[in-house]
C-alpha positions as a printed NumPy array, in Angstrom:
array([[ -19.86 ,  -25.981, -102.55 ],
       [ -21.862,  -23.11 , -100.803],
       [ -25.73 ,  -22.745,  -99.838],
       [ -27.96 ,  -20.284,  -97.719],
       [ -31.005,  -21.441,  -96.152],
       [ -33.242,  -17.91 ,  -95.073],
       [ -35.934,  -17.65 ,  -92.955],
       [ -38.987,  -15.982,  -94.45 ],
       [ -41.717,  -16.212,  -91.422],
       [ -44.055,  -18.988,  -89.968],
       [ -41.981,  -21.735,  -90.915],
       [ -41.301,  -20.919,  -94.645],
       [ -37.246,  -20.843,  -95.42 ],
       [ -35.634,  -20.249,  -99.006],
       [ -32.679,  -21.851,  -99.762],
       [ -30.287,  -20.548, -102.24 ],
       [ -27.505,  -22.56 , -104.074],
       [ -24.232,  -20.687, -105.105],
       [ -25.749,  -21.111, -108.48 ],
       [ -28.36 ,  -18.886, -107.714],
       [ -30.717,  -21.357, -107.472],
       [ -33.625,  -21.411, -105.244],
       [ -35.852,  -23.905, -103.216],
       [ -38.486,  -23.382, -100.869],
       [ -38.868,  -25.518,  -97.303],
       [ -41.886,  -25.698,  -95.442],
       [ -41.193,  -27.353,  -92.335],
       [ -44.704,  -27.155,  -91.211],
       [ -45.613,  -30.718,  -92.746],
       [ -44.597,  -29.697,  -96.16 ],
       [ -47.858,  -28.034,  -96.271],
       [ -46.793,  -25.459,  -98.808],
       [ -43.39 ,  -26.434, -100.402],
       [ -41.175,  -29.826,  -99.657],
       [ -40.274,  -30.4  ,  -95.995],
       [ -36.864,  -30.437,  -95.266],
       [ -36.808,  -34.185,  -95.424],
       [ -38.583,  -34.479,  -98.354],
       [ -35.968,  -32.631, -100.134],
       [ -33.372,  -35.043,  -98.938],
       [ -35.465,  -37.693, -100.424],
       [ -35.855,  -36.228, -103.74 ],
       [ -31.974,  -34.924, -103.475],
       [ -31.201,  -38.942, -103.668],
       [ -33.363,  -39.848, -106.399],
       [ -32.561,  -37.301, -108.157],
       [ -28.71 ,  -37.819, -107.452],
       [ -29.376,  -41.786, -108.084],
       [ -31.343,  -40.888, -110.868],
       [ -28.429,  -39.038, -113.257],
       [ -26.08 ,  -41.776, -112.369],
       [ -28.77 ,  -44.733, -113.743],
       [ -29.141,  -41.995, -117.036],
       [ -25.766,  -42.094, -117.464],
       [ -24.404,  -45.668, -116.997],
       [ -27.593,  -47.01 , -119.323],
       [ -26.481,  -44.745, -121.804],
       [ -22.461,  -45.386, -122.052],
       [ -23.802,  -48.906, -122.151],
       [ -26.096,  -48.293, -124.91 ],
       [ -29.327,  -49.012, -123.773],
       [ -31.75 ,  -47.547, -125.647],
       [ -33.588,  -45.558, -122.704],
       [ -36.39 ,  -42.61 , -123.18 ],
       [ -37.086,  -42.445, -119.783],
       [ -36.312,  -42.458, -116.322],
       [ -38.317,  -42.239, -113.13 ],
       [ -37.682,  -43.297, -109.449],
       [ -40.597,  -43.696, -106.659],
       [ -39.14 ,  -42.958, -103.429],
       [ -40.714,  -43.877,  -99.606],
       [ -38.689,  -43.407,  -96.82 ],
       [ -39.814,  -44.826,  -93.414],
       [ -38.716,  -42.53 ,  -90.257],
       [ -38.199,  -43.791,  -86.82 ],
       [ -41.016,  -43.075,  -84.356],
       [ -38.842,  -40.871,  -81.561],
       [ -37.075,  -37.595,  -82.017],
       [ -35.331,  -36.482,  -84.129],
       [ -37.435,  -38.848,  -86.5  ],
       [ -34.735,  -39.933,  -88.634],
       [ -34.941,  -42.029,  -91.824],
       [ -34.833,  -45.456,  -90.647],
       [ -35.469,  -47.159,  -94.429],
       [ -35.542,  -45.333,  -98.071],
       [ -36.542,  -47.768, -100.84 ],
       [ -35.978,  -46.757, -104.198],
       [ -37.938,  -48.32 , -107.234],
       [ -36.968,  -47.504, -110.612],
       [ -39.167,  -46.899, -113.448],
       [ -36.931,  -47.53 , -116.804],
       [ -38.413,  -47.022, -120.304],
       [ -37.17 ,  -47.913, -123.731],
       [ -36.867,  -50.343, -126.279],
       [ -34.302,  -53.293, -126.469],
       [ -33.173,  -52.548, -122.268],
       [ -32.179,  -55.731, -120.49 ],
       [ -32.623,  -56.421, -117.304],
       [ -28.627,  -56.709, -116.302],
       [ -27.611,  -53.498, -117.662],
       [ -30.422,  -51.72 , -115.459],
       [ -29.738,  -53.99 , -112.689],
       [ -25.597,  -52.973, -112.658],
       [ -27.157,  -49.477, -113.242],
       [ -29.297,  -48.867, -110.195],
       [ -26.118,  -51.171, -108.064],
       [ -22.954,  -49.078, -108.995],
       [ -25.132,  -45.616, -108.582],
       [ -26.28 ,  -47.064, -104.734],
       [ -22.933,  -48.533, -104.159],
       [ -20.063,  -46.453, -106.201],
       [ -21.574,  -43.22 , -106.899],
       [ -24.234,  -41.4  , -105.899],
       [ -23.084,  -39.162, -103.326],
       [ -26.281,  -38.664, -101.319],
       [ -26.374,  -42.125, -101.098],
       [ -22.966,  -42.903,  -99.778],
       [ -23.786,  -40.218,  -96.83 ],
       [ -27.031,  -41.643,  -95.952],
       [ -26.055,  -45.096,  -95.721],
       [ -24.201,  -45.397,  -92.609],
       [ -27.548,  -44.733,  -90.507],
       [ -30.108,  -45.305,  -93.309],
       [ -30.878,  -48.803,  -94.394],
       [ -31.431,  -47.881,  -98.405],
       [ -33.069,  -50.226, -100.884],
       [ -34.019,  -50.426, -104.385],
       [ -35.695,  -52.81 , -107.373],
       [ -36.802,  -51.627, -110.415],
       [ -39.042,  -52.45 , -113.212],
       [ -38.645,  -51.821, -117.366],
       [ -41.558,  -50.831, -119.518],
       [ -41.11 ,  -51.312, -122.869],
       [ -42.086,  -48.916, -125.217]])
């Protein structure tokens, strides 16, 4: 797997994907794009997010959607790492129980999401969710 990150002035940078895909960083507060961190954050819910898609499906839940809230708490020197990330799911559907989700959201923290697996050896990541029926 390949990327380029490019500067493009103040403190704008593209990033390209060997895809061809393309993200903007602003790392002036995330005043104008996501800051650098930011995109980490939303790089593991989205990451966390296919494998909770995927495991309620095989297991037949009957989900429609699928959203995750995301804070991360950073420590207060430099760099200012993430110190915490919590993760709450947002699960909707008909007929979902609450084990299947829970296994869900466990084996993508603990087995398979790969941002997750980096992060965890200096992040302390959490996560709960909550099922609306629909």
């Amino acid at each position: 797997m390949r990327a380029q990150v490019k500067w493009l002035g103040e403190e704008l940078f593209i990033g390209t994907s060997a895809s061809g895909h393309t993200m903007i960083l602003d790392a002036n507060a995330g005043n104008l794009a996501p800051s650098p961190l930011e995109a980490v954050l939303i790089s593991l819910g989205g990451c966390s997010s296919v494998d909770v898609v995927s495991i309620l499906q095989k297991s037949r839940q009957n989900i429609t959607g699928c959203k995750v809230e995301i804070n991360g708490t950073r420590v207060d020197s430099v760099p200012a790492l993430f110190e915490k990330i919590h993760l709450h799911f947002v699960i909707t559907g008909s007929d979902i129980t609450a084990k299947h989700v829970e296994r869900a959201v466990s084996l993508s923290a603990d087995k398979y999401c790969s941002v997750a697996l980096m992060l965890n050896a200096k992040v302390d990541i959490t996560h709960d969710f909550e099922i609306i029926t629909q």
